[in-house]
Structure formats: structure tokens, C-alpha cells
DSSP file (Angstrom, degrees, kcal/mol; ACC not computed):
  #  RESIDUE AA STRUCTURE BP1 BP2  ACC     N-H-->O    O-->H-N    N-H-->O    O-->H-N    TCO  KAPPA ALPHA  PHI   PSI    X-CA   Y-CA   Z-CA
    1    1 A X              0   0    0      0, 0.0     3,-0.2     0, 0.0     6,-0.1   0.000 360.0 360.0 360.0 -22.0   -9.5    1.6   14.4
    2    2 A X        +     0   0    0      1,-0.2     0, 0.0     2,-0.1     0, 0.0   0.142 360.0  98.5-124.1  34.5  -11.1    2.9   17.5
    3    3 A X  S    S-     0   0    0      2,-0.2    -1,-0.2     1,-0.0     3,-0.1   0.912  94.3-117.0 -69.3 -35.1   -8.4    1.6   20.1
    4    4 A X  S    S+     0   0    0      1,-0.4     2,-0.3    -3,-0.2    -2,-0.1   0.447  77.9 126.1  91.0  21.8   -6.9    4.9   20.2
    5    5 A X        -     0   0    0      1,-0.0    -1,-0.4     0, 0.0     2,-0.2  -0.817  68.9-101.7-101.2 149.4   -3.9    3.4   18.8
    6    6 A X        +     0   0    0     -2,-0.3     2,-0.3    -3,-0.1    48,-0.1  -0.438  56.4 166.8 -44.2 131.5   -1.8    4.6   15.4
    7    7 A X        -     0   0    0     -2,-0.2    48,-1.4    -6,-0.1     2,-0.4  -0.972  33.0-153.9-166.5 157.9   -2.6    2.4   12.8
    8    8 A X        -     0   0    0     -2,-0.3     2,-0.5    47,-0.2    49,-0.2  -0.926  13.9-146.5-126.6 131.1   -2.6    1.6    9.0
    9    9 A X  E     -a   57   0A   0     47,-1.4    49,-2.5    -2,-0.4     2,-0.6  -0.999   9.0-167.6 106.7  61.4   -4.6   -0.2    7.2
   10   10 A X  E     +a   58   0A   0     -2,-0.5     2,-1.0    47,-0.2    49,-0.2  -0.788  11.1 170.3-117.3  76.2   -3.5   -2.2    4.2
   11   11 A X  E     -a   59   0A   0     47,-3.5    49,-1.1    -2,-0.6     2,-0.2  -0.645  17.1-168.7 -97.7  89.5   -6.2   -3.9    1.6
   12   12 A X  E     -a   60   0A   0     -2,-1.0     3,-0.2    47,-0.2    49,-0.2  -0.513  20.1-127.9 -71.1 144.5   -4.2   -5.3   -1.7
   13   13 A X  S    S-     0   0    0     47,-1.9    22,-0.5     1,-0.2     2,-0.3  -0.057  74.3 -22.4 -78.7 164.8   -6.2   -6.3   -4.7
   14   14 A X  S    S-     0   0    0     19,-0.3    21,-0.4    20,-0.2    -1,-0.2   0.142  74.0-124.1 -22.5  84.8   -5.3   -9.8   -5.8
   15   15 A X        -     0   0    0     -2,-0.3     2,-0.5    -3,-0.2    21,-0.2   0.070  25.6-162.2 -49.8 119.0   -1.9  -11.1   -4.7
   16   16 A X  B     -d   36   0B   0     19,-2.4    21,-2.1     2,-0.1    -1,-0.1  -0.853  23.5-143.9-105.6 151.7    0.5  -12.2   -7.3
   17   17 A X  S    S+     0   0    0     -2,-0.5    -1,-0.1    19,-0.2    21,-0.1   0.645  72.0 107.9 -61.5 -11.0    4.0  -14.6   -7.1
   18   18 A X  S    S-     0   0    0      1,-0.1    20,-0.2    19,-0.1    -2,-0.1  -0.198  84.7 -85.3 -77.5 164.5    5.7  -12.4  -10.0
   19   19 A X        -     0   0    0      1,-0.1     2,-0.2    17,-0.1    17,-0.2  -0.202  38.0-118.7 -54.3 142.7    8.4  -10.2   -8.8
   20   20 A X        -     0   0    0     -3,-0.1    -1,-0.1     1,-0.1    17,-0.0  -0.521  21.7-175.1 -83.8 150.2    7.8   -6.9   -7.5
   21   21 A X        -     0   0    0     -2,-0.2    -1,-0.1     2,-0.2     3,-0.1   0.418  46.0-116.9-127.8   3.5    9.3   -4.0   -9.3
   22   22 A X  S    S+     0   0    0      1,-0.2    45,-2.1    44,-0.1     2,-0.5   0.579  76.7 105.6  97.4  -5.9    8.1   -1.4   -6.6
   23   23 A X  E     +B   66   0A   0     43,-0.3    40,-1.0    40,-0.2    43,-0.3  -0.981  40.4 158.5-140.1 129.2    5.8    1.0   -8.0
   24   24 A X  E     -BC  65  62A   0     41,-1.1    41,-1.7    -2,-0.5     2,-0.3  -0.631  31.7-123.9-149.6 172.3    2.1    0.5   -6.9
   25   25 A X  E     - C   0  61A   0     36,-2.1    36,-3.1    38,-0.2     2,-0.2  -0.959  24.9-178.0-148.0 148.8   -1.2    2.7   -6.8
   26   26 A X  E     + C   0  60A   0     -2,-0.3    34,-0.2    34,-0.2     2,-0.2  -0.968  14.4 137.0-167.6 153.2   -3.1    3.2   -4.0
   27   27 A X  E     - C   0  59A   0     32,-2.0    32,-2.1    -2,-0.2     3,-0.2  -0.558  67.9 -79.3-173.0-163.0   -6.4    5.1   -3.1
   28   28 A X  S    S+     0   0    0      1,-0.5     2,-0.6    30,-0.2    -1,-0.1   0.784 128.2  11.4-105.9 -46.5   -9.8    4.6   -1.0
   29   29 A X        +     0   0    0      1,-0.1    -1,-0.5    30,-0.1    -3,-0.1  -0.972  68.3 167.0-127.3 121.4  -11.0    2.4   -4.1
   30   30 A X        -     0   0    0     -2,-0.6     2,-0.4     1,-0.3    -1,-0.1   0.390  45.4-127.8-113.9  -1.1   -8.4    1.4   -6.9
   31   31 A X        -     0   0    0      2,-0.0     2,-0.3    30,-0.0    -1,-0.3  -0.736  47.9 -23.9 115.4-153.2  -10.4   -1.1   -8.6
   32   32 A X  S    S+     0   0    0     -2,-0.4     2,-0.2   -19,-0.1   -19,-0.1  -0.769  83.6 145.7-110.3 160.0  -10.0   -4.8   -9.6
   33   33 A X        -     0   0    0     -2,-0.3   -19,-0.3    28,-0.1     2,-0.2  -0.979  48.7-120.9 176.8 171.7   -6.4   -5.3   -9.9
   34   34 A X        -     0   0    0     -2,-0.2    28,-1.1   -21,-0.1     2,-0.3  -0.952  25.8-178.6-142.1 142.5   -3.5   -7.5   -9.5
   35   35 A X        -     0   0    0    -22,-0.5   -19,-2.4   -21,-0.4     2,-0.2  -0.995  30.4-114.5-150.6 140.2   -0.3   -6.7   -7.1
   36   36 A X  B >>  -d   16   0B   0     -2,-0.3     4,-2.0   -21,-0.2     3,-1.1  -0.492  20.5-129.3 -70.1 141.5    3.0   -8.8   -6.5
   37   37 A X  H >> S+     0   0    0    -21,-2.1     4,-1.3     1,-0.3     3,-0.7   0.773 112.1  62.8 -58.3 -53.9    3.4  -10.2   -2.7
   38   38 A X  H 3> S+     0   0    0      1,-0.4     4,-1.1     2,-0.3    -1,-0.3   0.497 102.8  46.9-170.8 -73.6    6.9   -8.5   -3.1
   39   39 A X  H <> S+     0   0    0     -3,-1.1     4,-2.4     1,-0.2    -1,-0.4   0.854 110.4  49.0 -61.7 -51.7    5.3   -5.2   -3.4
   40   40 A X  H <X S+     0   0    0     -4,-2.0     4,-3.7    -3,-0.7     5,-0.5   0.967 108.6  53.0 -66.9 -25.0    2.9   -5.5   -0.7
   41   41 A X  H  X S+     0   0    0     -4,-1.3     4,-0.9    -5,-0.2    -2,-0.2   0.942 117.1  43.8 -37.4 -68.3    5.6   -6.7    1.8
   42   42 A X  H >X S+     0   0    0     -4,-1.1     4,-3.8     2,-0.2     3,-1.3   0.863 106.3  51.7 -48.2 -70.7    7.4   -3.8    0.7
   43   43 A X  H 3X S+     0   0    0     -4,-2.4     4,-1.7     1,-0.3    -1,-0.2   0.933 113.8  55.0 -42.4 -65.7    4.7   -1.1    0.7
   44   44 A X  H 3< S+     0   0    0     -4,-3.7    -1,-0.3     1,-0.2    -2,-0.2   0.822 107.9  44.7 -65.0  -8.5    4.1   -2.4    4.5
   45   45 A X  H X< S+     0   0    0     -3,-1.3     3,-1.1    -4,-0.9    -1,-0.2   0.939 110.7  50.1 -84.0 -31.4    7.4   -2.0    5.6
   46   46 A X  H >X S+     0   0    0     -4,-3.8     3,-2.1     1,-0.2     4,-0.7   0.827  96.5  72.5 -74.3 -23.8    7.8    1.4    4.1
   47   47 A X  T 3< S+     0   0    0     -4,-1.7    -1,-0.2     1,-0.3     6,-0.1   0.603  99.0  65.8 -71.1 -13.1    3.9    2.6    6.1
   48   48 A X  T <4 S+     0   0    0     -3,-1.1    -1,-0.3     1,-0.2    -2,-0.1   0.768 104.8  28.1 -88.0  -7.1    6.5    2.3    9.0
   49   49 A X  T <4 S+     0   0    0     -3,-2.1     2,-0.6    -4,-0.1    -2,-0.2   0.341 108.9  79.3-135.2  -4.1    8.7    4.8    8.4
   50   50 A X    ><  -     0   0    0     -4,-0.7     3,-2.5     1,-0.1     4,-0.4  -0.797  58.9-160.4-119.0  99.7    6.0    7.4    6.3
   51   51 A X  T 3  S+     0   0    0     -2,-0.6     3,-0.4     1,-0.2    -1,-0.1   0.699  80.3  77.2 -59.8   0.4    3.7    9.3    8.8
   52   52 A X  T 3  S+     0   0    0      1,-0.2    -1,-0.2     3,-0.0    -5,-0.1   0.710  93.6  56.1 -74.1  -3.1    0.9   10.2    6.1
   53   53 A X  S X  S+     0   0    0     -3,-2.5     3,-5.6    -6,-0.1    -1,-0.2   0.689  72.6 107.6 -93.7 -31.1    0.0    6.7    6.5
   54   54 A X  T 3  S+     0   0    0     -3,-0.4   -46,-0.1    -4,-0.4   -48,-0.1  -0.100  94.0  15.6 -36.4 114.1   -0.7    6.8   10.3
   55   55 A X  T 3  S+     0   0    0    -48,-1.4    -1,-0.3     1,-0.3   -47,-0.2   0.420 100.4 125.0  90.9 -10.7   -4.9    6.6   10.4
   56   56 A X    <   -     0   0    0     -3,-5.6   -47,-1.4     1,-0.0     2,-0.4  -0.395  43.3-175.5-102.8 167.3   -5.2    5.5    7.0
   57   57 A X  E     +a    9   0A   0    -49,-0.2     2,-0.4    -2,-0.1   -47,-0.2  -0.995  32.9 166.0-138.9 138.8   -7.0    2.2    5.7
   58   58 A X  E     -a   10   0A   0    -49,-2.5   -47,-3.5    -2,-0.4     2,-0.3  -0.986  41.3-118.0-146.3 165.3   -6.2    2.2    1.8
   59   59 A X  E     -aC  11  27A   0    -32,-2.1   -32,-2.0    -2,-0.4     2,-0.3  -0.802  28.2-160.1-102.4 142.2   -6.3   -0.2   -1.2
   60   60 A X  E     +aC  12  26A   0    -49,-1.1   -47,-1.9    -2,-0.3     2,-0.3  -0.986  17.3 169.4-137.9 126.4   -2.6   -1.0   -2.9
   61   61 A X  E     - C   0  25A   0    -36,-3.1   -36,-2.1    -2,-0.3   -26,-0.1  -0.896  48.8 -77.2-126.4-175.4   -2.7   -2.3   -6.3
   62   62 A X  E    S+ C   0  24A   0    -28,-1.1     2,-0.3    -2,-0.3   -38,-0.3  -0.479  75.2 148.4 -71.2 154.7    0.4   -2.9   -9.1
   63   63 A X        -     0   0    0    -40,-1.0   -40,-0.2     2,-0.2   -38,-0.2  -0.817  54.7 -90.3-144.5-173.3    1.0    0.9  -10.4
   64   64 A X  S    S+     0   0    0     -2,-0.3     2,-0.4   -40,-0.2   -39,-0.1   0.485  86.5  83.1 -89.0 -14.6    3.5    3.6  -11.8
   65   65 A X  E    S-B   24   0A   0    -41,-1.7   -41,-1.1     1,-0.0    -2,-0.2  -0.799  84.6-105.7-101.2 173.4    4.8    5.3   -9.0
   66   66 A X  E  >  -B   23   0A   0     -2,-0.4     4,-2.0   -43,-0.3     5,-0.4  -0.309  41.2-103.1 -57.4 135.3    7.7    4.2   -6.8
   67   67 A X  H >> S+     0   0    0    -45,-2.1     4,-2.0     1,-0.2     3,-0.6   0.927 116.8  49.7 -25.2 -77.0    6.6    2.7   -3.1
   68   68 A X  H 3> S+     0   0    0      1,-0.2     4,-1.3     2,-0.2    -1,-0.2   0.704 109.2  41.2 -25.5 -62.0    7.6    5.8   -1.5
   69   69 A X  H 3> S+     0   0    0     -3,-0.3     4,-0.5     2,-0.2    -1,-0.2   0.690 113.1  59.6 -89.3 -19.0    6.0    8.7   -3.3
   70   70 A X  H << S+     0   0    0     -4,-2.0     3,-0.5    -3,-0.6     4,-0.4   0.886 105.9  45.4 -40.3 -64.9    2.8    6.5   -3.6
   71   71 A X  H >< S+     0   0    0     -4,-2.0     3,-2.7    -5,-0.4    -2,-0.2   0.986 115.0  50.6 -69.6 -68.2    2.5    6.3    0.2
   72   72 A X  H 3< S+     0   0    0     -4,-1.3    -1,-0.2     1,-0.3    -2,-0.2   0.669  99.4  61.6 -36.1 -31.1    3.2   10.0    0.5
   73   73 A X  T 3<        0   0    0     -4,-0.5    -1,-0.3    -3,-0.5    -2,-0.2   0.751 360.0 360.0 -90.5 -18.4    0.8   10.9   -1.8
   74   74 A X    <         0   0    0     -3,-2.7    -1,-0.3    -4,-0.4    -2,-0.2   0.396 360.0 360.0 -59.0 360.0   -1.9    9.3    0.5
């Protein structure tokens, strides 16, 4: 965080094998939780391509929105 580089930050709550279905929550603190590897794969490939994420360090657990609007929301 204090290279002077862009960077993101990614802490997921307890990693599950079930399938991901794409819709996560994510915040400074989300809680105790459980989120499919699927989804975090996902969630970090999409941080590449959504600048609100640039600086951020967040917690990702399973949720209700879609990857996308999630990340945005940040």
C-alpha cells in the first residue's frame, strides 16, 4: 500500500468449493461469512477492469448483487 503503486486489496471470508453464482457483498467489514472460490476468482478478475477499486482493501463475502455492480458500489 505505500509503494506508490495502484492496488486492490481482496480479503474473502471463508472460501467455499460450491459453485459460484456471481453475486457477492463487499464492505470494510462484512462479517463472518462464507464465499465460493469461483466467486472470488471472479470478483478479482473483474477489480481489473473497474477503477473504483484502484486503492481499495475490502472484505468479499457470498451476497445479492451481481460481481459488477458490487465492485462499483465500493
Amino acid at each position: 500500500m505505500k509503494s506508490g503503486l495502484d492496488y486492490t486489496i481482496v480479503r474473502p471470508t471463508r472460501l467455499t468449493d460450491e459453485p459460484g453464482d456471481g453475486r457477492i457483498r463487499v464492505g470494510d467489514h462484512v462479517g463472518r461469512g462464507t464465499v465460493p472460490r469461483e466467486d472470488v476468482a471472479a470478483t478479482i478478475a473483474a477489480t481489473l477492469h473497474e477503477p473504483t477499486t484502484i486503492g481499495k482493501l475490502f472484505e468479499l463475502t457470498d451476497g445479492d448483487l451481481p460481481i459488477e455492480d458490487a465492485l462499483r458500489g465500493l
